[in-house]
C-alpha positions in Angstrom: -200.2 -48.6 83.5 -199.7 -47.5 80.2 -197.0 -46.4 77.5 -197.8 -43.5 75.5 -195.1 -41.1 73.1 -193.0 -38.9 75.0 -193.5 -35.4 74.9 -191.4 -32.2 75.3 -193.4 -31.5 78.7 -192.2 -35.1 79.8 -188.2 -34.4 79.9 -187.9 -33.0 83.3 -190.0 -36.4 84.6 -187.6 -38.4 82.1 -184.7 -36.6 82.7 -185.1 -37.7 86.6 -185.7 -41.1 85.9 -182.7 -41.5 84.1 -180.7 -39.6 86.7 -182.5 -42.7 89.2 -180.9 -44.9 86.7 -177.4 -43.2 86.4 -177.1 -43.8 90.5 -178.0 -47.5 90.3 -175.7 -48.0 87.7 -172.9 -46.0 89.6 -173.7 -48.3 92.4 -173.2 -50.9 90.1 -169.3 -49.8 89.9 -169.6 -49.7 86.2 -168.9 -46.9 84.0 -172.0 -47.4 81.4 -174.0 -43.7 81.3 -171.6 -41.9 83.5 -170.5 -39.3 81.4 -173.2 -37.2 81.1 -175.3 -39.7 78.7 -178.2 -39.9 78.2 -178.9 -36.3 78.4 -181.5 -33.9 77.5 -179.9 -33.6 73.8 -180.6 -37.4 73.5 -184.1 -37.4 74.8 -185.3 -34.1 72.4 -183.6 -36.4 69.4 -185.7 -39.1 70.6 -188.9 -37.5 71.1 -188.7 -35.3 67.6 -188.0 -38.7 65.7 -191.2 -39.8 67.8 -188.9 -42.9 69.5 -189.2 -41.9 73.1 -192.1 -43.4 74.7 -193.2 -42.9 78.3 -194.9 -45.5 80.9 -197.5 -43.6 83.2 -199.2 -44.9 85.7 -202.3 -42.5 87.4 -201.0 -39.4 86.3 -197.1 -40.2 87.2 -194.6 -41.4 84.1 -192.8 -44.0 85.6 -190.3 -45.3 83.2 -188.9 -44.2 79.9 -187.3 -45.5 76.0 -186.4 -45.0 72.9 -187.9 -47.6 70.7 -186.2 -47.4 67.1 -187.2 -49.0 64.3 -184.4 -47.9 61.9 -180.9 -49.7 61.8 -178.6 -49.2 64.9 -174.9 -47.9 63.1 -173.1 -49.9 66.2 -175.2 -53.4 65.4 -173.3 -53.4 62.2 -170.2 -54.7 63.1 -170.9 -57.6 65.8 -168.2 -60.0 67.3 -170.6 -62.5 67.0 -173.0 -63.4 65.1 -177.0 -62.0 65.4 -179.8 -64.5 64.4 -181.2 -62.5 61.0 -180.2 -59.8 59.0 -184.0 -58.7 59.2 -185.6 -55.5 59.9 -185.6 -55.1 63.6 -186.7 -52.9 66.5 -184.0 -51.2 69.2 -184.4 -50.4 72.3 -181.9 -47.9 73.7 -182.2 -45.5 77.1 -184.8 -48.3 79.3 -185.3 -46.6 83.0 -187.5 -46.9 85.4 -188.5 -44.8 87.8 -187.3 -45.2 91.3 -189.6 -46.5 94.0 -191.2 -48.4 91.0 -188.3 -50.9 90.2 -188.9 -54.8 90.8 -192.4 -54.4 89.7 -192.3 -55.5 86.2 -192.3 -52.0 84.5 -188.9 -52.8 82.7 -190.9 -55.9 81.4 -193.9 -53.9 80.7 -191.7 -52.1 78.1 -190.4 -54.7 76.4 -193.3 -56.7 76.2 -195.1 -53.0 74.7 -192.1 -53.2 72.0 -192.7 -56.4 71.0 -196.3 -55.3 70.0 -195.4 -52.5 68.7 -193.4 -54.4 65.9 -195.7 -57.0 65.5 -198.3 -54.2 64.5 -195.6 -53.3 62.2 -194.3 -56.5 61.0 -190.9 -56.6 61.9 -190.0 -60.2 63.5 -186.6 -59.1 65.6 -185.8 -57.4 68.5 -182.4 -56.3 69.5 -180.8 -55.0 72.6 -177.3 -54.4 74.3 -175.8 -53.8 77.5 -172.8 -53.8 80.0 -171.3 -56.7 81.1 -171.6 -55.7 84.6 -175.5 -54.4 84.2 -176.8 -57.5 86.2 -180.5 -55.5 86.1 -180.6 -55.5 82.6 -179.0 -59.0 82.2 -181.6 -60.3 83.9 -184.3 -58.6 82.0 -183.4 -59.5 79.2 -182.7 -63.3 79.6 -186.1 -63.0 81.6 -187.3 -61.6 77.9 -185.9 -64.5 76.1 -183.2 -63.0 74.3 -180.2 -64.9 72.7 -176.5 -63.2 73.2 -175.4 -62.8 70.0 -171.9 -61.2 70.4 -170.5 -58.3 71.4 -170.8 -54.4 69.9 -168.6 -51.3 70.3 -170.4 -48.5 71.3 -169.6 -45.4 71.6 -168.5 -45.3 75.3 -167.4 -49.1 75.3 -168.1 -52.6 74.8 -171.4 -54.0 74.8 -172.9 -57.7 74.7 -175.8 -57.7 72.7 -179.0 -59.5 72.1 -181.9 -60.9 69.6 -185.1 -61.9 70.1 -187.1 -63.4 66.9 -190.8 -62.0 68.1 -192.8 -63.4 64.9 
């Protein structure tokens, strides 16, 4: 397994993961990404500002985010308060393949981001997500993050997290 940049050839794999991840979330019975987002739009924005990256494993991708190292508008008002007000990395748009779930992938990515900022010296990590995203709860308190608060999004509110990484 490995992560690479996401490519314009990837977005019919990508755009079926995310569709994966649309269902579990519908199954869910919440209402996060079930209007149509993500979509291919949001995907070609990620991949021509080179934040979409891509886990493949054999010749199969298997999961899919944006990693963004540039300042998230929504994080800017927080009820709440986050840990720093230091350069930090984003992750937006985590799926995972399915048939490949429970196997750590999720983790993989994070894990993958927090090196990638390291390499690029920026000490936080930040993340949000539903209330009633129990998957992604539990990945991220599995990841060490702190809840910081609470950010409006643009479909909703989120609670969102901080990790210091070093």
């Amino acid at each position: 397994m490995h992560t690479r940049q996401a490519r314009i050839e990837d977005i019919p794999d990508i755009l079926t993961i995310i569709g994966h991840a649309k269902e579990r979330i519908r199954l869910l019975g919440i209402s996060q990404w079930q209007d149509g987002y993500p979509n291919e739009e949001a995907i070609r924005a990620d991949i021509a500002h080179k934040e979409g990256i891509v886990v493949v494993e054999g010749d199969a991708i298997i999961a899919y985010a944006a990693v963004i190292f540039r300042e998230e508008p929504t994080y800017a008002h927080i009820d709440g308060r986050w840990l720093s007000d230091s350069p930090y990395v984003v992750v937006h748009r985590i799926a995972v393949r399915d048939g490949h779930t429970r196997r750590g992938v999720a983790k993989y990515v994070m894990r993958d981001v927090e090196r990638r900022a390291v390499r690029r010296h920026v000490a936080y990590f930040r993340i949000d997500t539903h209330h009633g995203n129990h998957y992604m709860r539990n990945l991220i308190r599995g990841c060490g993050f702190t809840l910081c608060g609470i950010v409006q999004v643009r479909d909703g509110k989120r609670m969102a997290y901080e990790k210091y990484i070093g």
